[in-house]
C-alpha positions in Angstrom: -5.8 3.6 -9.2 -2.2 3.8 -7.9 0.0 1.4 -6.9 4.0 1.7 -6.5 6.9 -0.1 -4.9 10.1 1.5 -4.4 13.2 -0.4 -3.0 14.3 1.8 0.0 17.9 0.0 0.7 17.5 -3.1 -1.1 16.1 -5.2 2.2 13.3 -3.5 2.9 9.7 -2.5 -0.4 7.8 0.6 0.4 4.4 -0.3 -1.3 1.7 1.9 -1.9 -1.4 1.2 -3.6 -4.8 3.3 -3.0 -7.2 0.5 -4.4 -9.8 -1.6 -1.8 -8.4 -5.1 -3.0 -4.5 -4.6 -2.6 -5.2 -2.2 0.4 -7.3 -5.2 1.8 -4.3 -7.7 1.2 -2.0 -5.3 2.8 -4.2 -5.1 6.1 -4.8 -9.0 6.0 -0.8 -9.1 5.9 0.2 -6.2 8.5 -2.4 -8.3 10.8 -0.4 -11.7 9.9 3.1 -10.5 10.2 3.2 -7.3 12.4 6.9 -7.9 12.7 7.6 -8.2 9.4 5.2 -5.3 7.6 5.5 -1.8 9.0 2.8 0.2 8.2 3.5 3.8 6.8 0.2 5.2 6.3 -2.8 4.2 6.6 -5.6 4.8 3.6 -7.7 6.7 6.0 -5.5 9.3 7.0 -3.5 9.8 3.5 -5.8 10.0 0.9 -7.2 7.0 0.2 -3.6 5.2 0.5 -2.0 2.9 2.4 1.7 2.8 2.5 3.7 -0.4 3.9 7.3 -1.3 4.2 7.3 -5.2 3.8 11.0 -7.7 3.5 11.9 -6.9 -0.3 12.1 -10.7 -0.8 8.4 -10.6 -0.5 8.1 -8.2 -3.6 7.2 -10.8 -6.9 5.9 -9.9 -10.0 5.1 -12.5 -12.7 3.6 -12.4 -16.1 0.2 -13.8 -16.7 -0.2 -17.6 -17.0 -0.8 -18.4 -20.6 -3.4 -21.2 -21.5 -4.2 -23.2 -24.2 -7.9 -24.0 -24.8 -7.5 -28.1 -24.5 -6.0 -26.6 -21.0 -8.9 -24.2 -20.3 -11.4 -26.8 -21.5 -9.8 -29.6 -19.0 -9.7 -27.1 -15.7 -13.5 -26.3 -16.7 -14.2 -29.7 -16.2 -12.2 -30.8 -13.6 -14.1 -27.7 -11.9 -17.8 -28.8 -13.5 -17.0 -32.4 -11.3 -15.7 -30.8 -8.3 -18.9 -28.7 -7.7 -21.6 -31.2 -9.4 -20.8 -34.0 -6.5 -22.8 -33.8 -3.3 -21.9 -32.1 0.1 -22.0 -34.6 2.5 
């Protein structure tokens, strides 16, 4: 599984990524924003991968959210009570 992004002149992120998951979040994306996302390649004619340019300022990468079990615990039942109530 590849995935790469490369800052061609500082405006502009060439991504690349050949797994189903990001390549389905670039498709949703060049369908949402055609002006904004060119698309380079597509996965079926390169290989298996897809190859975007997208507005560099869209480009984020964050650590994982760290937390504590009294936090897990709470979100696992504020979930439990969300789900358990009726449909109306």
């Amino acid at each position: 599984m590849d995935f790469g992004i490369d800052s061609c002149d500082g405006k502009i992120a060439c991504v690349s990524a050949d797994d189903r998951a990001t390549i389905t979040k670039l498709k949703k994306l060049v369908a949402a924003h055609p002006g904004d996302v060119i698309v380079d390649a597509l996965p079926e004619d390169n290989d298996g991968m897809m190859v975007v340019r997208v507005p560099f300022k869209w480009v984020k990468i964050r650590p994982p959210r760290h937390v504590s079990e009294s936090q897990r615990e709470a979100a696992s039942e504020r979930a439990k009570n969300l789900f358990s109530k009726p449909i109306n």
